[in-house]
Each structure stands twice: as structure tokens, then as C-alpha cells.
N, C-alpha and C positions, 0 to 999 in steps of 0.2 A: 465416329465423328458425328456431333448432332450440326442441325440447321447452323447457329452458328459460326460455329468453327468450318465448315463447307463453305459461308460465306468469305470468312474473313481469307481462307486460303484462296476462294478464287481472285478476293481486292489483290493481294500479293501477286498474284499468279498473274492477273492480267493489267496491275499496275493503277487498277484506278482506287476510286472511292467505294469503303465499303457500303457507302448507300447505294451507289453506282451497283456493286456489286447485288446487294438485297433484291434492287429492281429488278435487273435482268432474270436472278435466279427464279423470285415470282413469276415474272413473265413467261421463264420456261416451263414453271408448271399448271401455270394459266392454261398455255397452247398446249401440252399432253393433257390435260384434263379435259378440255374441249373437243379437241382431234380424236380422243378414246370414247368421249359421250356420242358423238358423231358419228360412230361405227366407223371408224378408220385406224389405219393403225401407222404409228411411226417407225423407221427404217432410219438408223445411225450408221453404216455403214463402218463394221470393224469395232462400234463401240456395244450395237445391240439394238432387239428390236420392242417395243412396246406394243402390245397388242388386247385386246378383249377376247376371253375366250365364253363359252355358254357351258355351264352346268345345268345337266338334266333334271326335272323333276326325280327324287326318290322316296322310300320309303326309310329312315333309319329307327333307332331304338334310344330311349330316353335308359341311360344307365345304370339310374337306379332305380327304376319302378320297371323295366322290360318291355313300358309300354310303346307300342308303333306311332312314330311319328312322320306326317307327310313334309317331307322335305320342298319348297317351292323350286321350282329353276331358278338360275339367276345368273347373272355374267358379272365378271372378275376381270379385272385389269392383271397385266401379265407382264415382264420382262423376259425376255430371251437373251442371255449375252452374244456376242459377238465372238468370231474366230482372235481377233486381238484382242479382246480382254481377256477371256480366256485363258488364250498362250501368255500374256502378261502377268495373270493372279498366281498362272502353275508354275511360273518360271521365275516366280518372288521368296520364294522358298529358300 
């Protein structure tokens, strides 16, 4: 399912307009994008958690010259599912 199609199913889903729907869905990734830049993290409670995690500084290897390269740190936005998605996705089977 792209952008789209996640829109037009939430218009259906929740009955309104799919511009209705477009807004909101921006909105929602407006506030995860803010809430994660922020050092905080979001709690969906059964649906999953959203979070930033820190990757260390390393050393890796360029794969085809073997040469050592310094990897920077950096943080990554993360999902965590939920005990009900989860039990939802395994039990769609």
C-alpha cells in the first residue's frame, strides 16, 4: 500500500473527505517527525512504539578496495510493534 491508497482507505474508513483525510495523515507525520527530532519518543499503546535510537561511532571496510572507513554516529528513527499488532499480523495467516 503506497501514500495514496493508505489515504483513500483511511477517507473510507473514517467516512470523510479524502482531502480530510490527506490533512490529518500529514499531520500525523508532522507530530512523529517533531516528537522524534525532539528526543522523545511516541507510545501507541497495543498499536506500537516510535522511538530514536544512537548508533555508535565505527570503523567499517569499503568493499571493494578493503580500505578502512570511519563510520560517524548517528541516530535512526525506529518502530517497535505492539503486543496487538503483532498477535494481529501472526494470526492473519
Amino acid at each position: 500500500m503506497n501514500r495514496k491508497e493508505l489515504i483513500d482507505a483511511l477517507a473510507t474508513k473514517t467516512g470523510s473527505t479524502k482531502a480530510d483525510a490527506a490533512r490529518n495523515f500529514a499531520a500525523f507525520i508532522d507530530v512523529v517527525t517533531e516528537t522524534l527530532t525532539a528526543g522523545d519518543d511516541i507510545s501507541l499503546v497495543g498499536f506500537g512504539s516510535f522511538e530514536v535510537r544512537e548508533r555508535a561511532a565505527r570503523t567499517g571496510r569499503n568493499p571493494a578496495t578493503g580500505a578502512e572507513l570511519k563510520i560517524a554516529a548517528s541516530k535512526s528513527p525506529a518502530f517497535k510493534p505492539g503486543a496487538t499488532l503483532k498477535s494481529a499480523v501472526n494470526d492473519s495467516k
